[in-house]
N, C-alpha and C positions, 0 to 999 in steps of 0.2 A: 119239727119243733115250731110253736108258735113263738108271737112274738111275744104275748102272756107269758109263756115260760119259759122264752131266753130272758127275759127280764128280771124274773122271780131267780135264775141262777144264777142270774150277772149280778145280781143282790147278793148271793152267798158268795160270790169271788170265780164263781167259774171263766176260765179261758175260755172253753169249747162257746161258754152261752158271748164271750164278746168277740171270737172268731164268727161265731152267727151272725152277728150285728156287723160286723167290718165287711163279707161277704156279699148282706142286703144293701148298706148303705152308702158302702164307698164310692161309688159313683155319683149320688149325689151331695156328700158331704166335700168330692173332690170338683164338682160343678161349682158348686156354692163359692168354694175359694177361687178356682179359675175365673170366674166369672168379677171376682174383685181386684186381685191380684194376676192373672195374666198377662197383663203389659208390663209388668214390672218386676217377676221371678223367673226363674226357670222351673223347667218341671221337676228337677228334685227336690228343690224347696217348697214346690205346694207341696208335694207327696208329707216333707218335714210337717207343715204345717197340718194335712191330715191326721198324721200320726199324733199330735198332738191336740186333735180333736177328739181321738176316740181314748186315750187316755185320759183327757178332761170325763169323759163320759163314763169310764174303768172306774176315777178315784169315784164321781159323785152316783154311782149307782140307785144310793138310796134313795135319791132325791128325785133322780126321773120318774116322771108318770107317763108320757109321750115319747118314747125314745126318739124318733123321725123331727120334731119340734126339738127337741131338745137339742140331738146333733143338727140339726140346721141353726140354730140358733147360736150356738156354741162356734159354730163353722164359718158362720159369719160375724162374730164377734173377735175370733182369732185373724181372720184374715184383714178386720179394720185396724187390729193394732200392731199387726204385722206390717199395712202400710204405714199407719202413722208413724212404727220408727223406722220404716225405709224412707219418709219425709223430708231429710235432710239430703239423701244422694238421689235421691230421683227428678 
């Protein structure tokens, strides 16, 4: 599958086309957040926070055009407000 056409089925709601996408990217949607949040999580709460970057990615399908920019983007957007409310105990 390309990444044209997991995109176009991640657009109809397919699982298999955002199992493709978690596959390709998880390594570096799970870099992006380690690299902000590492000193201050453990590693199942980045994993958390992944999870809720490709979810972020699941609801807004329609609106990506860059999948890679988009979860990088999204990746680190999650993991800035993930610190700033860890802010008070850290």
């Amino acid at each position: 599958m390309t990444e044209a056409n997991a995109l176009k089925e991640l657009q109809k709601g397919s699982e298999k086309a955002l199992g493709w996408f978690i596959d390709r990217y998880s390594a570096y949607v799970t870099t992006i957040i380690h690299n902000i949040l590492g000193n201050y999580m453990d590693q199942a709460d980045m994993e958390e926070v992944a999870s809720d970057v490709f979810f972020a990615f699941w609801e807004n399908a329609d609106k990506v055009h860059s999948p890679k920019g988009y979860l990088g983007t999204i990746a680190r957007n999650m993991a800035k407000n993930k610190l700033r409310q860890l802010g008070d105990t850290i």
